[in-house]
C-alpha positions in Angstrom: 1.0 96.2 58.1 -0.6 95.4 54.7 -1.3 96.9 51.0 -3.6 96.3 49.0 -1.6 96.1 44.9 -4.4 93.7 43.2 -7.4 92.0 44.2 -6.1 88.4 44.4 -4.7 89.9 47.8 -7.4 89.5 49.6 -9.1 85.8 50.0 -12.4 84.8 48.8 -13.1 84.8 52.5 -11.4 88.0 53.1 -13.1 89.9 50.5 -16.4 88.0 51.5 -15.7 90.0 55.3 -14.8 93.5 53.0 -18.0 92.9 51.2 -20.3 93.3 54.2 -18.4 95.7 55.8 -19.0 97.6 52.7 -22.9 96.6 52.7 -22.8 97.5 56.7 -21.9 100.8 56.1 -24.0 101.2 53.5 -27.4 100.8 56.1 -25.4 102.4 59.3 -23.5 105.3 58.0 -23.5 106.9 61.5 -22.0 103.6 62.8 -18.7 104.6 61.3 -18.6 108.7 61.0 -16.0 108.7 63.7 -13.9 105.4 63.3 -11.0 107.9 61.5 -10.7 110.1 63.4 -7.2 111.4 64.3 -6.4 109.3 61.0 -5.0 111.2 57.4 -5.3 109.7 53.8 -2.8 111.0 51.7 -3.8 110.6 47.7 -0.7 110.2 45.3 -2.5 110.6 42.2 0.2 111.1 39.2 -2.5 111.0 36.4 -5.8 112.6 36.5 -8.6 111.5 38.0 -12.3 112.4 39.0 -14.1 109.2 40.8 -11.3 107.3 42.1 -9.6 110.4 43.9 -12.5 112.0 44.8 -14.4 108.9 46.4 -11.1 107.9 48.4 -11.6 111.9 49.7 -15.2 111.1 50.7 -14.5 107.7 52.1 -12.1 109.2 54.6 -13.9 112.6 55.5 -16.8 110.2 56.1 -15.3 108.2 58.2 -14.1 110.9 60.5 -10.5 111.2 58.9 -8.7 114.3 56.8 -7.1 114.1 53.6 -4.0 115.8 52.3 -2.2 115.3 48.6 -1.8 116.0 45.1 -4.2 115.6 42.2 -0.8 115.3 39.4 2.3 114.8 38.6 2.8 118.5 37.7 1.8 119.9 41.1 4.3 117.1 43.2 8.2 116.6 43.7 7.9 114.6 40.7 7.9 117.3 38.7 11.6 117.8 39.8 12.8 114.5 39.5 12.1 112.8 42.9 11.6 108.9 43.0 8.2 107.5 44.1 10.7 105.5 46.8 11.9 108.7 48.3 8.0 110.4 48.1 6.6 107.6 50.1 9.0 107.9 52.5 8.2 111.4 53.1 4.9 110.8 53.0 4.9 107.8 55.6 6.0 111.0 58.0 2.9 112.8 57.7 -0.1 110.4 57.0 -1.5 106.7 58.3 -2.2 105.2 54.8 -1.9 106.1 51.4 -3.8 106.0 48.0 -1.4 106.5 45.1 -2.2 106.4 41.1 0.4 106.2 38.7 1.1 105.7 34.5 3.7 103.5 35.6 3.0 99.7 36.0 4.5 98.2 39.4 5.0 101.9 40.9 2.8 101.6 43.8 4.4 98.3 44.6 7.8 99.6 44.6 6.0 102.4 47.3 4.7 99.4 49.3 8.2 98.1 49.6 9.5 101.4 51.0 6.7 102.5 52.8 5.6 102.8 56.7 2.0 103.0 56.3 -0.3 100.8 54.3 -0.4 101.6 50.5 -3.9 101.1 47.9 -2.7 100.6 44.3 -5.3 103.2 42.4 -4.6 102.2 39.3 -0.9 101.5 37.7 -0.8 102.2 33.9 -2.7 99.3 32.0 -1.8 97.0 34.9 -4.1 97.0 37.9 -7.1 98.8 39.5 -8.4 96.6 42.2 -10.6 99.2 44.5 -12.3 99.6 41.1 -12.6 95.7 41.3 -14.0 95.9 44.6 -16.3 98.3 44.0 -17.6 96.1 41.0 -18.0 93.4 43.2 -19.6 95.1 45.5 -22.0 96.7 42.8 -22.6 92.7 41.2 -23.2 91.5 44.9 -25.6 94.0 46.5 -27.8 94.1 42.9 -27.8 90.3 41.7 -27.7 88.8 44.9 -24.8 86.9 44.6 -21.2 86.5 43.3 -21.3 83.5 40.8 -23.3 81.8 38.4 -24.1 83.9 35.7 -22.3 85.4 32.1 -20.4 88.3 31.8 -19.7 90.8 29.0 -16.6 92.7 28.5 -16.6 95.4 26.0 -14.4 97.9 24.5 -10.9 98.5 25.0 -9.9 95.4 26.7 -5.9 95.4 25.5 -5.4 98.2 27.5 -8.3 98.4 30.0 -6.7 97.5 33.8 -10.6 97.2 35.6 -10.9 94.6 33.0 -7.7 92.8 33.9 -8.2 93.3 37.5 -11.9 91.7 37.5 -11.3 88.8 35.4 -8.6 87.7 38.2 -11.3 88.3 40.6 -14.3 87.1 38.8 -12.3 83.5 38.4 -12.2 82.5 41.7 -15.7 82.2 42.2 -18.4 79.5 40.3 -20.2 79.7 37.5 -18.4 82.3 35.6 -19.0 82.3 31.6 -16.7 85.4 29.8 -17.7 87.3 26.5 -14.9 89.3 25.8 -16.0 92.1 23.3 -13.6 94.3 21.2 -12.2 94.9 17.7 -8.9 92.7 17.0 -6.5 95.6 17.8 -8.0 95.4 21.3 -8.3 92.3 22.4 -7.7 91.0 25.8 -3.8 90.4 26.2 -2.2 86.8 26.1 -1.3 87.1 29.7 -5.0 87.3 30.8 -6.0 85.0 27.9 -3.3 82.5 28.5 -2.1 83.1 31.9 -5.0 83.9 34.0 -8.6 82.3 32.0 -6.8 79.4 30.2 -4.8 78.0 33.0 -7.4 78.1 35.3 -9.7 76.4 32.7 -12.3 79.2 33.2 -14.7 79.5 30.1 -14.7 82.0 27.7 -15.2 83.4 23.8 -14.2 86.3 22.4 -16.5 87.9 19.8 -16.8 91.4 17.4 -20.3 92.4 17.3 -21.8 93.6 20.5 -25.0 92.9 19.5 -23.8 89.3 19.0 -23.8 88.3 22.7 -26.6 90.8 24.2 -29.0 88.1 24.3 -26.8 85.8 26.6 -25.3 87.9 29.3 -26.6 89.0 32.8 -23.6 91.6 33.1 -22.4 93.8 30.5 -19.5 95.9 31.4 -18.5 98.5 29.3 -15.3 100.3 28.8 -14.1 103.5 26.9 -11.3 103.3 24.4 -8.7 105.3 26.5 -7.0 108.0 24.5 -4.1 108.4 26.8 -3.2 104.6 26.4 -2.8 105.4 22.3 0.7 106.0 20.8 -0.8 107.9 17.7 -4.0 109.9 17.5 -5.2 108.2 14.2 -5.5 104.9 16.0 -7.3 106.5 18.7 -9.8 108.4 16.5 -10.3 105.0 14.5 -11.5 103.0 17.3 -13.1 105.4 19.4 -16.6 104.8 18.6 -16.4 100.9 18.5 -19.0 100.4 20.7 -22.0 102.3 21.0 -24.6 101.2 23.4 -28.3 102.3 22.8 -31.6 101.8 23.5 -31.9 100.1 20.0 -29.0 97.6 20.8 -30.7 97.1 24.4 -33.4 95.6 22.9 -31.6 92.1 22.3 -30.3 92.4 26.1 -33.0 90.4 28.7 -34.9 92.5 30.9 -32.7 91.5 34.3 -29.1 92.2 32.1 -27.2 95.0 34.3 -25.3 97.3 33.3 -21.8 98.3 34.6 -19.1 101.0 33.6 -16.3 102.0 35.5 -16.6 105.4 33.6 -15.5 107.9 32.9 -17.7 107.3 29.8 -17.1 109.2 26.4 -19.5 107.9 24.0 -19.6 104.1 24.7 -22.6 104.6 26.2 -25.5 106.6 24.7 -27.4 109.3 27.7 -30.5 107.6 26.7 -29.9 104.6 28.4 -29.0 106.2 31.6 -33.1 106.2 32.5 -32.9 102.8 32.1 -33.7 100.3 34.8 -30.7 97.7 34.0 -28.1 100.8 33.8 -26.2 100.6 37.5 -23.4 102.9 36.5 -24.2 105.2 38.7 -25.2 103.5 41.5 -21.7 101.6 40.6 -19.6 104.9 42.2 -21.8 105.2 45.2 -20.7 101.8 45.8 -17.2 102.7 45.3 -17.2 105.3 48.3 -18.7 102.4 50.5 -15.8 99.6 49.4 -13.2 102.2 50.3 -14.2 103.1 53.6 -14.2 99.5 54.2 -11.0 99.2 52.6 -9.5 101.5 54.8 -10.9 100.6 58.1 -9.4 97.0 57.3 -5.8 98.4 56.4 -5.9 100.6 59.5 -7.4 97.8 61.7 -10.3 99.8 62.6 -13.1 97.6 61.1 -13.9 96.0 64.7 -13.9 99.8 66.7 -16.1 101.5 68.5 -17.6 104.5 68.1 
């Protein structure tokens, strides 16, 4: 049995095989409506959310499989005290694999530890998000043709933004990778990405203010929103909330093949105007994510080699 807690659990090679699953499904839906069947995904989602929970939903029911779960804290055991450890032993009784979300760094690992069935990390607090990572790969692949070899913008919240962490550990392990990390001073990437994961592995970097500063040089920009819930005060919030606002004015220093990525949700980081754009992939980013998933679960369950 395995879980999937970051991204660096998969190989290169490994996540090379995910990738074209992932692609594979994409041309041959049909291939795989049935794969599932028989087979439950339970989602343990302690904070709110839209795209991750709902895509895992779609990914199963697509693949054949049912779904059962709870969309917060507020509507689970939690709410009366019970231990992650004791929910995902209950919950290894009545499903084959698991997608849990939780405010709490290191949560769905301690789940793994106690669990029967194979358990996806869906985000842990500021910590991790690695199907998000996967679907971002996925996205880079399929639309640039390749993994490698080009420069990548991160902007906005990047103390507190967990897709970022999670895709700079990925991004490194492949060639050619030049980082623009992008935020005001209060949210700058933390000294265990900086200093643990891009200095020791001697990957190159620079970290700048002014967005408009590195649009001319990147092939990737990846935005973020400034996440309110990860604020201790409101003031600090409000103040940086509107950092970053991407236009069709700024876009005119970006090249004419720079894409565009957001993990979204998006609040104002990104103006609507430049969702007409060519280079804007945003959307076409989710899609992917159903795709990864599927793939994602078919390896966990050790269906990815079954016939229909």
């Amino acid at each position: 049995m395995r879980h999937l807690m970051s991204p660096l659990d998969f190989s290169v090679e490994e996540l090379d095989k995910l990738l074209d699953l992932a692609n594979d499904i994409e041309k041959n839906p049909e291939k795989y409506a049935h794969r599932c069947a028989g087979k439950k995904l339970a989602t343990l989602f302690y904070e709110p959310s839209t795209r991750t929970r709902l895509s895992f939903e779609a990914a199963m029911l697509n693949l054949g499989g049912s779904v059962l779960g709870f969309s917060s804290a507020d509507s689970s055991s939690a709410a009366k005290g019970e231990s992650v450890a004791d929910t995902i032993q209950i919950i290894s009784c009545y499903a084959d694999i698991c997608a849990m979300r939780h405010p709490k760094e290191g949560a769905p690992l301690i789940a793994s530890m106690k669990s029967r069935i194979p358990v996806i990390n869906a985000g842990d607090g500021g910590h991790q998000h690695p199907t998000q990572t996967l679907t971002d790969l996925l996205t880079i692949r399929s639309l640039k043709g390749r993994l490698g070899n080009f420069t990548i913008g991160l902007c906005g919240d990047l103390k507190f933004g967990r897709t970022v962490h999670s895709l700079i550990q990925a991004l490194i392990r492949y060639p050619d990778i030049q980082f623009v990390l992008i935020s005001p001073e209060e949210l700058r990437i933390p000294d265990s990405i900086r200093d643990d994961v891009l200095r020791r592995n001697h990957q190159q970097f620079r970290e700048v203010v002014r967005l408009e500063e590195a649009l001319p040089e990147l092939d990737l920009l990846y935005m973020t929103r400034v996440q309110r819930e990860r604020f201790f005060n409101e003031e600090d919030y409000v103040r940086m909330k509107d950092f970053y606002i991407l236009d069709k004015e700024k876009l005119k220093l970006a090249g004419p093949d720079m894409m565009i990525l957001h993990p979204l949700p998006r609040v104002n980081e990104i103006s609507v105007e430049v969702d007409d754009d060519p280079r804007a992939a945003y959307f076409r980013q989710a899609q992917y994510g159903v795709y990864v998933r599927m793939a994602l679960i078919l390896t966990l369950l050790g269906l990815e080699g079954t016939v229909c």
